[in-house]
N, C-alpha and C positions, 0 to 999 in steps of 0.2 A: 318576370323572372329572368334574371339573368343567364345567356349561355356559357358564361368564359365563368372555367372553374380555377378560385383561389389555390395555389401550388400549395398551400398547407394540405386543402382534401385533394388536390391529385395526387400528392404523396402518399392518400392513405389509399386514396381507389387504386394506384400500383401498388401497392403495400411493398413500397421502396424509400426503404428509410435507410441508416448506416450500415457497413457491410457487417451480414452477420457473424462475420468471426470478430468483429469490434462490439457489438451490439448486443453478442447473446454468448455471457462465458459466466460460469455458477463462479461467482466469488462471492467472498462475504457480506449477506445480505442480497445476494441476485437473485434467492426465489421468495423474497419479502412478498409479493402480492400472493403467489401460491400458498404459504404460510399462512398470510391472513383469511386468505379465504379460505383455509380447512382449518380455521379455528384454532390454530395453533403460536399464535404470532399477536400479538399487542400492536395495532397503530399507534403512529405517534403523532404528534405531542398529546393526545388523546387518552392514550392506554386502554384503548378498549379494544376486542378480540370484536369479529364480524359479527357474531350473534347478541352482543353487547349493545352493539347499536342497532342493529333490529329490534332488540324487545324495548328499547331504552326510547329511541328517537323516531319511531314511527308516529305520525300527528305532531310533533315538536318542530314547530314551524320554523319558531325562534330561532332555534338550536341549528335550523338546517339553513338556516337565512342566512345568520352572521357566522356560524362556525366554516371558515374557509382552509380547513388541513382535512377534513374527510373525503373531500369528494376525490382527489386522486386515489384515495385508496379503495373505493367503491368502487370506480370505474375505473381500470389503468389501461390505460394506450401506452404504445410504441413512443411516442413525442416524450422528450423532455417538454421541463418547466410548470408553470404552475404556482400556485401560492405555497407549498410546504417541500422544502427541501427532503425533507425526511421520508418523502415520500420515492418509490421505486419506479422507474419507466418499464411496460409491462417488457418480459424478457417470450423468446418465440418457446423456448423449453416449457415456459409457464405456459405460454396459450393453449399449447399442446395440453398439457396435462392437465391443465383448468377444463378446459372443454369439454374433454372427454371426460373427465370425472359428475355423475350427476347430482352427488350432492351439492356440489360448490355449485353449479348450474341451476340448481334450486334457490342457495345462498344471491347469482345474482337475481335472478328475479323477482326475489324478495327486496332486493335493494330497491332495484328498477320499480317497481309498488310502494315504494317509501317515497321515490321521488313524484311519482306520478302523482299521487297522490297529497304531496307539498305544489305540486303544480294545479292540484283542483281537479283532479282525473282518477279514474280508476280501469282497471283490465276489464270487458266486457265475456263473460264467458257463455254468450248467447250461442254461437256458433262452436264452442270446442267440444270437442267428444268429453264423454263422462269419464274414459281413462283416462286421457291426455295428459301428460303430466308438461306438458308444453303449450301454452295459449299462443292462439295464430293470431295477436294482437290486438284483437276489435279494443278499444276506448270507449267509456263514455264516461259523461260528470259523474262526481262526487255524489252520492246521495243526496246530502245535507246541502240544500237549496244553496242557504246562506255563507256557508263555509266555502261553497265553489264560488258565488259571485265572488268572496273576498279575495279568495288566493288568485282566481282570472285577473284582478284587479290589481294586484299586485305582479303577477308576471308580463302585465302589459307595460311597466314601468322600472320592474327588476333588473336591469340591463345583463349583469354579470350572469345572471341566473340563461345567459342565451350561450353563452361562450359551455357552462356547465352542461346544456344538452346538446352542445356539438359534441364533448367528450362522451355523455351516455352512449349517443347513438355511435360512436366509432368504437364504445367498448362491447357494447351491445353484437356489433358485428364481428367483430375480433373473437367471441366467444360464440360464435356459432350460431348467434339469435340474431342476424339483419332482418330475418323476416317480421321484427317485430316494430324496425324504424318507420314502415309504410305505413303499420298501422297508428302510429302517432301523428307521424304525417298528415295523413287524410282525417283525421278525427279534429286537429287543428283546424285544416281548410273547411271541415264542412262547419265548423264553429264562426270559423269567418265571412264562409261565403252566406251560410244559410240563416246563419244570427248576428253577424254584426259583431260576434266576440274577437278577443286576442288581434287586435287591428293594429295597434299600435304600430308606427313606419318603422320602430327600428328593431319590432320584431317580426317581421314581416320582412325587411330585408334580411336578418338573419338568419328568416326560413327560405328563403329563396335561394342566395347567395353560399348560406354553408349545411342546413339541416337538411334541405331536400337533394343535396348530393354524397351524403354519408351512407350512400348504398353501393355496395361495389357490384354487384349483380347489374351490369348493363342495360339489360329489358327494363327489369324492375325501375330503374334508376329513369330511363328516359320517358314510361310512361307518366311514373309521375308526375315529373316536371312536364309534359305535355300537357298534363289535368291541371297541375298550376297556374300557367301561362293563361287556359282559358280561361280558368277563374278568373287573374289580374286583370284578360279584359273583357270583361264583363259579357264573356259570351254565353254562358249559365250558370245556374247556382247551381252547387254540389250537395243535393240534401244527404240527410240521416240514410235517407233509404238505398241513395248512389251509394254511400260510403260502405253498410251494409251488403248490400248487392255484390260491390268490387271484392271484398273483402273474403264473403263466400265463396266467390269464381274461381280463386285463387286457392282457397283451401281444396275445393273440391277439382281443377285442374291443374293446378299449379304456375298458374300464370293469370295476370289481371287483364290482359288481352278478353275480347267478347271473339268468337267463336268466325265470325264474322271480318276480325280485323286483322289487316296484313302484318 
């Protein structure tokens, strides 16, 4: 794993993008992603409201494969560009407001479950409390044996689909849920260290290079990539149980540090 990080994610780990009297001013259409996500607002070229394509395009692989104008509007970052003009770069009033509001905080995590899920994954709720209304991230497969072989098989060959979960995970933290990039993180490695899955080099550089530094939390971020590193060389395998284990350390102290380490 690489240590020199691409200025596209240093830009986001300073979350120093254009000055915000340039970047963040309510003109018409500046709170397009807030709209959308409280149900109020039609994407476009699409016209479909957020709950539209929740009940609509969860399991529609197809739909989520080649349709390239939704996913700015599911996940919006700070960044321009993108495949759909029509789409809004997310604005800081928005972040605010999205964030702090919990339905639309519900709305993403249900996206985030749409894609996990087109990626052959799902939320693991072994470890959340029974209130919780926030999963501390655990992953694991798909149920359905066959349906995870196919879509792993497919995201080790999907290229575009890598550039897609650098946006997740930088919208993912932008809305107040980074805690949940590690848990994607480590659910990949222990897939590749411990089963030989998701190997592919050029998605494997992609996880090194841009997905495992989409944490802005320091700790978090260098432990990580620590645990990477030893994977790439081959100085342990990261099982289920590692993944598990870190997983809960951190639910229950708040940090993936062992009690022990400096």
């Amino acid at each position: 794993m690489s240590k020199r990080i691409n200025a596209d994610i240093q830009r986001f780990l300073d979350d120093d993008y254009a000055d915000p009297s340039e970047r963040d001013h309510v003109h018409s259409g500046g709170s397009a992603n807030l709209q959308f996500y409280s149900n109020t607002r039609r994407c476009r070229p699409d016209n479909l409201l957020i709950d539209d394509i929740h009940q609509q395009w969860k399991g529609n692989h197809s739909e989520l494969e080649w349709n390239h104008s939704y996913i700015q509007w599911l996940f919006p970052i700070q960044e321009s560009g993108g495949m759909n003009p029509a789409a809004q770069s997310l604005q800081l009033h928005e972040r605010e407001a999205m964030k702090s509001n919990q339905t639309i905080i519900g709305r993403v995590l249900e996206s985030y479950r749409i894609m996990l899920d087109f990626y052959g994954m799902e939320l693991d709720s072994t470890l959340d409390e029974e209130e919780a209304q926030i999963p501390i991230g655990l992953l694991k497969r798909t149920s359905d044996e066959e349906v995870n072989a196919e879509r792993y098989k497919h995201l080790n060959r999907s290229f575009h689909n890598y550039l897609r979960i650098t946006r997740i995970l930088k919208h993912l933290s932008e809305m107040g849920l980074e805690h949940l990039n590690a848990g994607f993180l480590l659910h990949v490695l222990n897939e590749q260290s411990q089963f030989g899955q998701l190997r592919s080099s050029r998605l494997v550089g992609s996880m090194d290079d841009f997905w495992a530094n989409c944490i802005r939390n320091d700790e978090e971020r260098e432990w990580v990539g620590k645990l990477i590193r030893k994977v790439r060389d081959d100085e342990f395998s990261f099982t289920r149980d590692l993944y598990e284990d870190a997983m809960k350390r951190r639910k229950d102290t708040g940090s993936f540090r062992e009690a022990s380490s400096s």
